[in-house]
C-alpha positions in Angstrom: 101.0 106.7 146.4 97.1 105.2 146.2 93.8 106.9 146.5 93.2 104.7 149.7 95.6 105.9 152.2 94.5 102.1 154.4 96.4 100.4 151.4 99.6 102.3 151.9 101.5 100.3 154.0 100.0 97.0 151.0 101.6 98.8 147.7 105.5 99.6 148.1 107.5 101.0 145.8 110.7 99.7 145.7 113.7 101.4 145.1 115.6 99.5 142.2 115.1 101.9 139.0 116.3 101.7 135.6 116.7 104.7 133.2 117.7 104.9 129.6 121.7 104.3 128.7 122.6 106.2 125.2 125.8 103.5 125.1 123.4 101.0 124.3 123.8 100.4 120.5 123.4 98.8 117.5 124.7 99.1 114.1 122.0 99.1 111.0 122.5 100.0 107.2 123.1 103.8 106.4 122.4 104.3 102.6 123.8 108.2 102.4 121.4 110.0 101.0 118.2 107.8 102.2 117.7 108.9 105.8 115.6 111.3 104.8 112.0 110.6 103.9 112.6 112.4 100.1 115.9 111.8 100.0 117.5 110.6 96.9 120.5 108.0 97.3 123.9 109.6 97.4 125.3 105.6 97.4 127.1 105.6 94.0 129.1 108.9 94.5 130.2 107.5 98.0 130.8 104.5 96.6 132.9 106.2 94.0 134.9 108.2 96.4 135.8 105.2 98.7 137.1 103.3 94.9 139.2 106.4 94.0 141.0 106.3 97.7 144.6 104.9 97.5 145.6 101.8 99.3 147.8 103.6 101.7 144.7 105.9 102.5 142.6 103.1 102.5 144.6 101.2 105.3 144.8 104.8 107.5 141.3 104.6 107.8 140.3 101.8 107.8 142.6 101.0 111.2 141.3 104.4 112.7 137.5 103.0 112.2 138.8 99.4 113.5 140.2 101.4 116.9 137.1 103.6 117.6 134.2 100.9 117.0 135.2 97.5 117.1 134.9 97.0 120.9 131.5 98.6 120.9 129.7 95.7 119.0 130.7 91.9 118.7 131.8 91.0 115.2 131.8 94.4 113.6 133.5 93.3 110.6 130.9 90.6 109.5 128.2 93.9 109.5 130.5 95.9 107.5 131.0 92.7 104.8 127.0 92.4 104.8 126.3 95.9 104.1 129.3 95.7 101.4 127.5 92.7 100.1 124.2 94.9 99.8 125.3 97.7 98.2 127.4 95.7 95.9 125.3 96.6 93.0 126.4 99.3 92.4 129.9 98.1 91.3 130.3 96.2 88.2 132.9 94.6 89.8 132.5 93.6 93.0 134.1 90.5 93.4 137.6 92.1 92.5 137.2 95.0 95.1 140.1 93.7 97.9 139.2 92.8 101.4 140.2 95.7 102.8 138.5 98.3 100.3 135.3 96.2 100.9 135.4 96.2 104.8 135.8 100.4 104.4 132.7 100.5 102.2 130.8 98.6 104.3 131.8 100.5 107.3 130.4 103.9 105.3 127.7 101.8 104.9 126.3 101.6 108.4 125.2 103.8 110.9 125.1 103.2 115.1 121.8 103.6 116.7 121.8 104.3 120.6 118.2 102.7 121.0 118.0 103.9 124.8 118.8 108.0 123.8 115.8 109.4 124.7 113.7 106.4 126.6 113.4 103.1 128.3 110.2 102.2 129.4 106.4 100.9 129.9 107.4 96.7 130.7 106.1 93.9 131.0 107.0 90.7 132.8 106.9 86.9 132.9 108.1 83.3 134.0 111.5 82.5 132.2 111.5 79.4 130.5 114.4 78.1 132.2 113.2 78.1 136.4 116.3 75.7 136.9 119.2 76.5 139.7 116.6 78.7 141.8 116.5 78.9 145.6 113.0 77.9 147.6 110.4 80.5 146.7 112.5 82.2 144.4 111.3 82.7 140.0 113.4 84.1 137.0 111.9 86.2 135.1 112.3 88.1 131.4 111.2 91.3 131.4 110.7 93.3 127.8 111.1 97.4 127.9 110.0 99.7 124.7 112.9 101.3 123.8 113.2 105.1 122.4 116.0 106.1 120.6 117.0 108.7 117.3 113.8 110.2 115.5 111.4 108.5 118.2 111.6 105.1 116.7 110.7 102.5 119.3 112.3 98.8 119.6 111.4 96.0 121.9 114.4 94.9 124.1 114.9 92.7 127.4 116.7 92.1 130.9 116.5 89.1 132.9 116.4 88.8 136.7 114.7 87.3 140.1 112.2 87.8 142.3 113.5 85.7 146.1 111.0 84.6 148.4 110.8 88.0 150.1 109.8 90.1 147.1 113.0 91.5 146.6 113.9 91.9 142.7 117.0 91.6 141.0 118.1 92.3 137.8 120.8 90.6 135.6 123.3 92.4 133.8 122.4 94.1 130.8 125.2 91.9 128.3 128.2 93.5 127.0 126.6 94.1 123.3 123.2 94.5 121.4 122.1 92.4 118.3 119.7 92.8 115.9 119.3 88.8 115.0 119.0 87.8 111.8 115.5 88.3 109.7 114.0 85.8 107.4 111.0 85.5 105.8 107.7 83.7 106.8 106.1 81.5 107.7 102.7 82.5 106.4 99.4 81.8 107.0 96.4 81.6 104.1 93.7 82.8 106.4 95.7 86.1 107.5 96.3 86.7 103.9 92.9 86.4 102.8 92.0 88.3 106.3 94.0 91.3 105.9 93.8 91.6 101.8 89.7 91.7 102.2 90.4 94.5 105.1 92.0 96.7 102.5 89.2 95.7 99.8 91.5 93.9 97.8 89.9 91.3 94.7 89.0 88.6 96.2 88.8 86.6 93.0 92.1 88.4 91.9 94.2 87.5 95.3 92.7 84.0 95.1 94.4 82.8 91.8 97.9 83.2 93.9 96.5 81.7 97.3 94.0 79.2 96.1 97.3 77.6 94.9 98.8 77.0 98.1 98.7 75.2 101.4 97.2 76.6 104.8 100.6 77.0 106.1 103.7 77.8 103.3 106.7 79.6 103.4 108.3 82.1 101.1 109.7 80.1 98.6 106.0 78.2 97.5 104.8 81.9 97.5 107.2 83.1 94.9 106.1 79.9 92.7 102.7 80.4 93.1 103.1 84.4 91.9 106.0 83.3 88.8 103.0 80.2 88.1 100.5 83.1 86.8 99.8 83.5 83.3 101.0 86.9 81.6 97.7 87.4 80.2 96.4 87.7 83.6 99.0 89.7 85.2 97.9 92.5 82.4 94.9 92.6 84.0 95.7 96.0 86.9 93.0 93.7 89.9 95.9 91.0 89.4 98.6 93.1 89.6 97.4 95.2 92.7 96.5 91.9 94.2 99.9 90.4 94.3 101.5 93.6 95.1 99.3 93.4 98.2 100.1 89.9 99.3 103.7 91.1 98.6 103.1 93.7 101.3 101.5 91.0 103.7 104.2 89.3 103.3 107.2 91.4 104.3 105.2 92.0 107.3 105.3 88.1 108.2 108.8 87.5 109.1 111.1 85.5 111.6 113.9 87.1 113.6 116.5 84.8 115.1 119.3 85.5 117.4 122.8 83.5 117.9 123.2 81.4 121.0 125.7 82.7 121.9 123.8 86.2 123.0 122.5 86.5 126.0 118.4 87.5 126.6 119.5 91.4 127.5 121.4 91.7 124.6 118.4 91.0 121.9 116.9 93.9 120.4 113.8 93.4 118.3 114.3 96.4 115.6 111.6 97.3 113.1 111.6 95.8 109.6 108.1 95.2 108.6 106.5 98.5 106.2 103.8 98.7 109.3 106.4 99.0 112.3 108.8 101.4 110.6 108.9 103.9 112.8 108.4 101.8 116.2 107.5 99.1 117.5 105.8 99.9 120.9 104.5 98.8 124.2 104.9 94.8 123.9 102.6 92.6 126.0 104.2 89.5 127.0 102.4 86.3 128.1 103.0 82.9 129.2 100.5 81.1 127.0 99.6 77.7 127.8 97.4 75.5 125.4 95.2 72.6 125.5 98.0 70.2 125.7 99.9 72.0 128.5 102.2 73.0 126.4 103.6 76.6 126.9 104.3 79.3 124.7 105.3 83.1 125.0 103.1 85.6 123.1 103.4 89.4 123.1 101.2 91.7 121.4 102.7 95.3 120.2 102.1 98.3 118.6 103.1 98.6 115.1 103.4 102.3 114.0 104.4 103.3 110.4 104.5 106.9 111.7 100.7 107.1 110.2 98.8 104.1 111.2 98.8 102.1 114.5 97.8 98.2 114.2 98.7 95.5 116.6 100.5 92.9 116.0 102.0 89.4 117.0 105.2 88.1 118.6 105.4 84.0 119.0 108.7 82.4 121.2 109.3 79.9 123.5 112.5 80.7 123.9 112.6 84.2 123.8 116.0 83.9 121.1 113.6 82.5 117.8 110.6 85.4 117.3 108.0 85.3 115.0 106.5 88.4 113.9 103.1 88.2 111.9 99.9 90.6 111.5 96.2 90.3 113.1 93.2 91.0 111.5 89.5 91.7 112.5 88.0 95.0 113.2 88.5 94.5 117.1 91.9 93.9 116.9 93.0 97.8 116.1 94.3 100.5 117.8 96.7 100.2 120.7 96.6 97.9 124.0 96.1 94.6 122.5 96.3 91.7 125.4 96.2 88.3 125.3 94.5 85.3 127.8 97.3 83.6 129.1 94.8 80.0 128.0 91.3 79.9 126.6 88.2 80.3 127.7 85.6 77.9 126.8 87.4 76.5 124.4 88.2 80.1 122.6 91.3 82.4 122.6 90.3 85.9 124.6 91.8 89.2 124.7 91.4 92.7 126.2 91.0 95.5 123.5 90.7 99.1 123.4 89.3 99.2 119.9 87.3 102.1 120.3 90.7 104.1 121.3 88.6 104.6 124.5 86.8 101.8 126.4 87.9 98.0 127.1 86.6 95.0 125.5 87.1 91.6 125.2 87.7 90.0 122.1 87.2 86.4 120.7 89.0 84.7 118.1 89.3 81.0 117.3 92.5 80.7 115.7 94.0 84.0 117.5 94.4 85.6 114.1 91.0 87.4 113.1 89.5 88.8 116.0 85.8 89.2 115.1 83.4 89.8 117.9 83.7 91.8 120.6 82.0 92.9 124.0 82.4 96.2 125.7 83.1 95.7 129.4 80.3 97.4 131.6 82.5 99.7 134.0 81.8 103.0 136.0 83.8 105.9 134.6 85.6 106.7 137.9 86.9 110.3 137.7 90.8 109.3 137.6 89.9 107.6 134.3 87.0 109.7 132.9 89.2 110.4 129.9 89.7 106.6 128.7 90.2 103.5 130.3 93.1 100.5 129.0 94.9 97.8 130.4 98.3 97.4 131.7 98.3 93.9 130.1 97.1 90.3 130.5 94.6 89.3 133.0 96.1 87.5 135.8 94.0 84.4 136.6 93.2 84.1 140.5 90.2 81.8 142.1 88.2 84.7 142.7 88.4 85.6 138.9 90.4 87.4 135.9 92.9 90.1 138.0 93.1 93.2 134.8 95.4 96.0 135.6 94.2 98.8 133.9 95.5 102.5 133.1 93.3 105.2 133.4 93.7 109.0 132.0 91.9 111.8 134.2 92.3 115.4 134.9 95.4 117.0 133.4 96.0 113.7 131.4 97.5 112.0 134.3 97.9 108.5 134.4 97.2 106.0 137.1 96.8 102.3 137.5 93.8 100.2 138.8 92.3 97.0 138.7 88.9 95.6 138.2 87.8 91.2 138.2 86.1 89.5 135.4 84.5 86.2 135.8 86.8 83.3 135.2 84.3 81.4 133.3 82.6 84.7 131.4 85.0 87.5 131.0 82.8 89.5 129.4 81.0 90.1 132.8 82.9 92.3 135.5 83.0 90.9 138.7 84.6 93.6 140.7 86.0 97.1 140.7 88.5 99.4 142.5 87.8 102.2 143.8 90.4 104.4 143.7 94.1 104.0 141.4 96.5 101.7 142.8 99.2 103.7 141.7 99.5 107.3 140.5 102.9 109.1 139.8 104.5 110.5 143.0 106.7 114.0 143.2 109.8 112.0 141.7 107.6 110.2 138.8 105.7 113.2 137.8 108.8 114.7 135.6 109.7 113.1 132.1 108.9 112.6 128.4 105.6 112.6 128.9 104.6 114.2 132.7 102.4 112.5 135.0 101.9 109.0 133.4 102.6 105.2 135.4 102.2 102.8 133.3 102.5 99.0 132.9 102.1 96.2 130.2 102.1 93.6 132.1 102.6 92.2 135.7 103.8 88.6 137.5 102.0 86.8 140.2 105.0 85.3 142.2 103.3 84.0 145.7 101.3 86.2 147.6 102.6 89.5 145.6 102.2 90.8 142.3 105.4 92.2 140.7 104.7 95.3 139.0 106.9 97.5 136.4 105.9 100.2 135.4 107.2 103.3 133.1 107.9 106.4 134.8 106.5 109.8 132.8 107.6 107.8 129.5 111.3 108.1 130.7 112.5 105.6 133.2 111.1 102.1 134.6 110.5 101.5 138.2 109.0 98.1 140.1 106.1 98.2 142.7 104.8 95.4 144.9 101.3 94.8 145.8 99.6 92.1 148.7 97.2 90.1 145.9 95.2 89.1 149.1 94.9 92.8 150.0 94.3 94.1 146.3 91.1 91.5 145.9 89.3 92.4 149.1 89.5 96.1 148.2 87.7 95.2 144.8 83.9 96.1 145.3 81.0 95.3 143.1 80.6 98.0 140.5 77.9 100.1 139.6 76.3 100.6 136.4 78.2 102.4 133.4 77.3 105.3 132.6 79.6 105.5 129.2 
């Protein structure tokens, strides 16, 4: 269970587990002919078919679809009359098609996507806004869970629960239905589109006759105005042209996702839309971020993956039902395990970082966009993670200094968890170490997705404990508690690196 076998009785597993359910799903546009990469649209054919249908026929199947979906997903027939409304184009005249007809094209215009099939795992964990209605010693928490489902693509989803005065952990129920939300563009920032254009050695003079043009903060609609405000003679020019198809790009990746009230936290699925998170969106770190005026907000860093490129990126709520999803830039902020300070630090915003795909640093930005300097964290490469060294999300901030959970990869590329201590007023200097892994997979973790890995982004200081999810062999989810007392006196001073 550890590598100290005096901390045994100080780390308990517990036994509540969660594993992936393939009834989970949600319904997203299906253009026939487009699932695959090369594909070319098959759209107007099916299209044609469905028109050429008779009524009667229509009717028939239209009722036997109705019976066999409509009470696995809450207002089916609004989905099928948006993705009717979105391949519209393709028929002259769509506003004569009858109600029915429409409702059946839709319907052959969307897909189901059981976003559990072959996952659930590697959470993290934090304070739910709303602590109302709670026993003595007792917090509500939202957890968030990467989610694996057809062709590997990742989501972010989320389940609620409690953690009572004894450490025991319950978990709400998971909601009767899943939901997308609804996407809308922006808002955008000028700085993040100057940052990331320059990181892919865009014009500079060529990008700035669109943004020089508009305000530090502007939304979608002053974008379009600034692009339409351009002279032809300069969008001849192919640096113009490439520019604004770039800040086009930096733009769908800016976006807002919104969910009913009506749904519940555990049935909000964050589903990939933005060209860089395509094929997943992994491994969210959440944290309760609290700024110079008090005033909380919840920020979780993820991985975007476009099936080719991994980049981190940003995830702003503070109610955990209105997301907004934007880019980072900076050299240090690359590459997986991105995770925030829950506050700043002398007056700047601070992050762990595993740039280097290998070591962990801390980052500094000062408006929590560009992340621009960085300092590689002096620790000894114990043996359990010789390979590479990570977090398992945000520091933890104790009186004796910055609590990081880490992840290391040893021998046989298994996976454990440790900790080490930074300094609460430099975080750049490491304070502490532990010796040995807290955690390492036991005989019923070690089978899975991926054999032999625990890992974590992101644990919840309730009392005298640390909560602690984990993913199980990148299959299942299981909770661990830890004695914080106990974990900081095993910490020792470390020795030098030897990196």
């Amino acid at each position: 269970m550890t590598g100290d076998e005096q901390g045994l009785q100080m780390v308990s597993r517990c036994s509540l587990r969660l594993g992936p359910d393939p009834g989970r799903v949600i319904t997203v546009l299906f253009v026939p002919g487009e699932e695959m990469a090369a594909g070319d649209s098959r759209a107007a054919s099916v299209t044609e078919r469905i028109m050429a249908m008779d009524d009667a026929e229509v009717a028939t199947t239209l009722a036997d679809v109705r019976r066999r979906f409509a009470h696995r997903h809450r207002q089916l027939e609004a989905t099928w009359s948006r993705h009717f409304r979105l391949g519209a184009r393709r028929l002259a005249n769509a506003d004569d098609v009858p109600a029915d007809r429409a409702l059946l094209i839709g319907a052959y215009f969307t897909r189901e996507v059981s976003i559990e099939a072959a996952a659930l795992f590697n959470p993290s964990i934090v304070a739910h806004p709303d602590q109302d209605g709670l026993l003595a010693g007792e917090t509500r928490f939202v957890m968030s869970l990467r989610a694996v489902g057809e062709g590997h693509i990742s989501s972010i989803e989320f389940r609620t629960g409690v953690v009572d005065a004894a450490g025991d952990v319950r978990l709400d129920g998971p909601g009767e239905f899943l939901e997308c939300g609804q996407r809308s563009p922006g808002p955008y920032d000028r700085n993040l589109f100057h940052t990331k254009l320059a990181e892919h050695s865009c014009d500079n003079n060529a990008a700035a006759l669109v943004l020089d043009r508009l305000d530090p903060h502007f939304g979608p609609v002053q974008l379009d105005a600034a692009i339409a405000e351009l002279h032809p003679d300069l969008m001849s020019r192919a640096a113009v042209r490439n520019a604004v198809e770039r800040i086009r790009w930096v733009a769908a990746n800016n976006y807002t996702v919104e969910f009913p009230a009506r749904t519940a936290i555990a049935e909000r699925v964050l589903w990939p839309h933005g060209s860089t998170e395509l094929h997943g969106m992994e491994d969210a770190r959440f944290v309760r971020f609290v700024d110079d005026t008090g005033d909380a907000t919840y920020l979780g860093t993820y991985t975007a993956f476009d099936q080719v490129l991994v980049a981190p990126q940003l995830l702003t709520t503070t109610d955990f039902r209105t997301f907004a999803v934007s880019q980072l830039s900076g050299p240090y902020a690359t590459n997986k395990g991105l995770a925030l300070f829950p506050r700043k630090v002398g007056g700047r915003r601070m992050a762990l970082s595993r740039w280097d795909r290998e070591k962990l640093a801390i980052t500094i930005s000062d408006d929590g966009i560009e992340w621009a300097e960085a300092t590689t964290l002096d620790l000894p490469p114990r043996p359990w993670e010789l390979v590479q060294i990570g977090n398992c999300g945000s520091p933890l901030e104790t009186p004796e200094g910055w609590l990081v959970l880490t992840h290391g990869v040893g021998p046989m590329r298994a996976y454990g968890i440790g900790a080490i201590l930074l300094d609460l007023d430099d975080p750049c200097r490491v304070v502490a170490t532990l010796a040995h892994p807290l955690l390492v997979a036991n005989e019923d973790e070690r089978e899975g997705y991926v054999p032999n890995v625990l890992y974590s982004c992101g644990a919840l200081a309730h009392g005298q404990r640390l909560v602690l999810p984990y993913g199980i062999s990148d299959s299942g989810v299981g909770f661990a508690l830890v004695d914080l007392a106990w974990l900081l006196s095993r910490l020792s001073a470390p020795a030098r690196a030897a990196w």
